[in-house]
C-alpha positions, -999 to 999 in steps of 0.1 A, spaced: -439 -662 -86 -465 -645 -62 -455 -645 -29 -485 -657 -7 -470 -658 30 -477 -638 52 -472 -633 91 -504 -654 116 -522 -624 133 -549 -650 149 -557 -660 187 -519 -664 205 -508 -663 240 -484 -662 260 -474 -706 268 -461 -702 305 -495 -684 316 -518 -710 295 -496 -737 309 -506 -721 348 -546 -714 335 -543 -750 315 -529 -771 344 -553 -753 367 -583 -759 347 -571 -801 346 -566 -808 384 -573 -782 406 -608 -763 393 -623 -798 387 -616 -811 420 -630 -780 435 -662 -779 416 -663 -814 430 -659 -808 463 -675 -779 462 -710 -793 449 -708 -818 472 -709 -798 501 -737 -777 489 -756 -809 478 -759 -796 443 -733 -829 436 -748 -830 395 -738 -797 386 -705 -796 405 -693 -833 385 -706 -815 353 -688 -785 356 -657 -804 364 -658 -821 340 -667 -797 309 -634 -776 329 -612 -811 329 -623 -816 286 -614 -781 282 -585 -782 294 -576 -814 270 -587 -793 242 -563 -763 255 -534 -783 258 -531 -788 217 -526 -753 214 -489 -750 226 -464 -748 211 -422 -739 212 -399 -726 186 -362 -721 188 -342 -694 169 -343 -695 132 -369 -720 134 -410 -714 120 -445 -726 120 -471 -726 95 -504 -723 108 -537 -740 91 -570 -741 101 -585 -770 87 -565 -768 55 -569 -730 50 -533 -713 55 -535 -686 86 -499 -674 83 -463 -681 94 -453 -673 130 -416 -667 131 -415 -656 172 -394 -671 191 -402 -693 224 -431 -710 243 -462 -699 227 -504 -705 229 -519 -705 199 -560 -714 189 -560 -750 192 -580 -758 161 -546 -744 147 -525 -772 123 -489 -768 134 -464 -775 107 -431 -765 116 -397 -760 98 -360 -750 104 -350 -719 88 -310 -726 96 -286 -730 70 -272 -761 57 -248 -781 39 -251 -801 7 -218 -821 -6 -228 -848 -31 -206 -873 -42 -194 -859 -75 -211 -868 -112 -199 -875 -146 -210 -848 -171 -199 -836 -205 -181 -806 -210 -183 -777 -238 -165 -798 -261 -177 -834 -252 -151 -847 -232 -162 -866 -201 -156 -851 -165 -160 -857 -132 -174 -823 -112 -189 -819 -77 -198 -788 -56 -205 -781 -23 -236 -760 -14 -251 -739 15 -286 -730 16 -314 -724 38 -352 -716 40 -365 -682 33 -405 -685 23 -419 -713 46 -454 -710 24 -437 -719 -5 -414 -743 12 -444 -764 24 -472 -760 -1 -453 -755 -34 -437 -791 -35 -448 -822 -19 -424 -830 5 -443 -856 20 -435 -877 -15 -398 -866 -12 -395 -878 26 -404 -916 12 -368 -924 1 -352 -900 29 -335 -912 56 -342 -904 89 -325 -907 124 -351 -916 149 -358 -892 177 -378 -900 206 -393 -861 201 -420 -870 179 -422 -834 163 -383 -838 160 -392 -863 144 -411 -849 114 -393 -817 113 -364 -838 106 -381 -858 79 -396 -826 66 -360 -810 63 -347 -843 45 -373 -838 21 -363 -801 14 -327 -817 12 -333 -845 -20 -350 -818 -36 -323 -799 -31 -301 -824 -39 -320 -835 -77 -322 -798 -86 -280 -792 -78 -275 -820 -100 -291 -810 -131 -277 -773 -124 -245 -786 -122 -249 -801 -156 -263 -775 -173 -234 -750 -163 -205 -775 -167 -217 -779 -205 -217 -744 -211 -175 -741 -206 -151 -763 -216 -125 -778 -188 -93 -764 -198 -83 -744 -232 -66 -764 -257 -35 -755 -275 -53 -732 -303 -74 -717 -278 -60 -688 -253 -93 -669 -250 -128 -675 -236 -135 -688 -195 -131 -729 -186 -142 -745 -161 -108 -741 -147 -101 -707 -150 -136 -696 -141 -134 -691 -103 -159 -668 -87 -176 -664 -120 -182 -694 -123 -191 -703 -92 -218 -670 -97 -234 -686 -124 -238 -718 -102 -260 -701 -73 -282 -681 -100 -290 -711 -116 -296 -729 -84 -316 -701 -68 -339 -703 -104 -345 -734 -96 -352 -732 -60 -372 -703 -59 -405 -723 -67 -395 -741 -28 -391 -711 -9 -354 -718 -8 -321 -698 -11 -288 -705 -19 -263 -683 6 -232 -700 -12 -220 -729 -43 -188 -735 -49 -172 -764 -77 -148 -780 -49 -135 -812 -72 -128 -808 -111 -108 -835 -128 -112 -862 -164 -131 -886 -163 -107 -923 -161 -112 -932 -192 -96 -902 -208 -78 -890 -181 -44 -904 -191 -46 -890 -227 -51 -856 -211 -23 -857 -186 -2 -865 -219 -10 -835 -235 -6 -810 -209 25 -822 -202 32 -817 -238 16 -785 -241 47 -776 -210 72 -786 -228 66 -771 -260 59 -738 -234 88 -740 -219 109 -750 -251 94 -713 -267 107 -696 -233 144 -708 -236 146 -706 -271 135 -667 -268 157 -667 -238 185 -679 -257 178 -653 -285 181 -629 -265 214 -637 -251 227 -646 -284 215 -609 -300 232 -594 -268 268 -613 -268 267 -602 -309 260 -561 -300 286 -561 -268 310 -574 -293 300 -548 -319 301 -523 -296 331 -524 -282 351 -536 -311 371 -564 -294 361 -585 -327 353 -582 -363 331 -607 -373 319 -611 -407 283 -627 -416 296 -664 -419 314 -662 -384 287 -647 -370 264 -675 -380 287 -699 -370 284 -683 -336 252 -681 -334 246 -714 -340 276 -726 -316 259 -706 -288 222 -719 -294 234 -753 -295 246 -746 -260 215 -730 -246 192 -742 -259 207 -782 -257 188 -802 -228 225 -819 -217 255 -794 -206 278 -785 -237 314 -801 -238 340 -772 -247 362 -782 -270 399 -753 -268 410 -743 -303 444 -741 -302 448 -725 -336 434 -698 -353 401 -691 -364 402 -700 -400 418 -734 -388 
C-alpha cells in the first residue's frame, strides 16, 4: 500500500514567542491604539485599529499547539492533508491548520480469551497478549474511520478537551485492534493442532510451537494492520487449554498416553537389567544355565521389575530341580 505521509513543511513558529506577540496583540497594542488616538483626536482610527489587532489576535490564538514525546499531529487545511509534524513541544502553526493529533506510544492489548477450533476440530480456549503502537499517522487516521469505531468505545472523561478526543481516537485504534487480533488468532490456531496425538510424533502444535508460533502470530497481525498505519512490536499465546466440554476426555488420555510412556521405559529398563544379570553370569561362569532356566529367570526377574507392588521373596531351600 502507497505510503502517502509525509512531514508538514507549512507556516510554523516557535509557541512561547507567538504566545508573547499573541498576548501582546489582545491587551496591550489595543489599548494603546486606544489611548493613543484619543490623544491625537483621531479617536475612529485608533478604536479601529484596536480592534482589527484584538480579532487578530483571536484568530492567532487557534494556531497553537503542544505535543509530548512520541506523540503527532496531522495537519489539514480545509480537508486537504498538509503533512504530519512529529516535533516535540509548544509550537505555532497557520491557524487555518485542522489539528488532529495522536499518540505514537506503545500499548497493550489482553483480551479475554476465545473459543476456536483447532487443526483437527477439537474445541479450545486460546488468548494472547499483544503490544503495538502507531507508525504511519496518515494511514492511521484516514485509512479507517475511527470516528465509527469510537461509538461503542469507552472513554474516561478528561477535563482536557483535546485529551479528550485523543483518548477516544486511540480507543478507536484499540477495537480495531482488538476485532483484527481475534480473527488472526483464529486463523493461526486452525492451522496447528493443540497437542500431537499418540500416532503422531512429528509436525509443530500449538503447544510445542513457541516462538514460531508466536512469529506467525505478529506477521499475520501486522498484514492485517498495515492498512491502519499500525505495528505490532510483540504477540505472544499467554493461555492454551480444552475447551470444558472436552476437557476431561483429554486429561484422560494424556494421562494414559504417560502411563503407557512410562510402562515402555521400565519395561526397556528392565530388559536391560535382565540381558545384563544373564552375560555377568555367562561371563564369569558362576552358573550354567540351560535355555529353560534361563527363561524361568527371565521371567522371575521381569515379574519383579516390571510389577507395580514390591515382589515377596520366597528362599528355596532345596535344589533347583526341586
Amino acid at each position: 500500500m502507497e505510503n502517502k505521509e509525509f512531514a508538514f513543511k507549512g507556516l510554523r513558529a516557535n509557541g512561547f514567542v507567538m504566545l508573547f506577540i499573541t498576548l501582546a496583540m489582545t491587551v496591550f497594542l489595543p489599548i494603546y491604539m486606544v489611548v493613543a488616538g484619543i490623544n491625537d483626536n483621531i479617536q475612529v482610527w485608533g478604536m479601529v485599529t484596536g480592534i482589527v489587532l484584538f480579532i487578530l489576535a483571536m484568530f492567532f490564538w487557534n494556531g497553537f499547539i503542544k505535543l509530548e514525546p512520541n506523540e503527532a499531529a496531522a495537519f489539514l487545511f480545509f480537508g486537504k492533508y498538509r503533512g504530519t509534524y512529529r516535533e516535540t513541544g509548544y509550537h505555532w502553526v497557520n491557524p487555518l491548520l485542522n489539528k488532529k493529533r495522536v499518540s505514537l506510544r506503545a500499548r497493550n492489548l489482553n483480551p479475554e480469551p476465545i473459543k476456536v477450533n483447532d487443526r483437527n476440530g477439537n474445541p479450545i480456549l486460546i488468548g494472547m497478549v499483544i503490544v503495538w503502537k502507531l507508525e504511519n499517522v496518515y494511514k492511521a487516521l484516514f485509512e479507517i474511520d475511527s470516528q465509527s469505531l469510537a461509538v461503542n468505545g469507552r472513554v474516561q472523561a478528561s477535563a482536557d478537551t483535546t485529551s479528550l478526543v485523543v483518548a477516544k481516537r486511540m480507543n478507536a485504534f484499540e477495537e480495531f485492534v482488538k476485532v483484527q487480533s481475534d480473527a488472526a488468532l483464529r486463523q493461526v490456531a486452525g492451522l496447528y493442532a493443540y497437542d500431537t496425538l499418540g500416532d503422531e510424533k512429528d509436525g509443530m502444535t500449538l503447544r510445542s510451537g513457541g516462538e514460531e508460533i508466536n512469529q506467525q502470530l505478529a506477521d499475520k497481525l501486522n498484514q492485517r494492520l498495515a492498512m491502519a498505519g499500525i505495528t505490532v512490536v510483540e504477540a505472544r499465546i499467554n493461555y492454551l487449554a480444552y475447551a470444558p466440554e472436552i476437557a476431561a476426555v483429554m486429561l484422560r488420555r494424556q494421562q494414559a498416553e504417560a502411563i503407557i510412556a512410562a510402562r515402555e521405559k521400565i519395561v526397556e529398563g528392565a530388559v536391560s537389567m535382565v540381558k545384563i544379570a544373564l552375560d555377568k553370569l555367562s561371563d564369569e561362569e558362576i552358573i550354567e544355565l540351560d535355555d529353560d532356566k534361563k527363561a524361568a529367570m527371565v521371567s522371575n526377574l521381569l515379574v519383579v521389575l516390571c510389577g507395580d507392588e514390591q515382589a515377596q521373596p520366597v528362599v528355596n531351600t532345596g535344589t533347583l530341580h526341586k
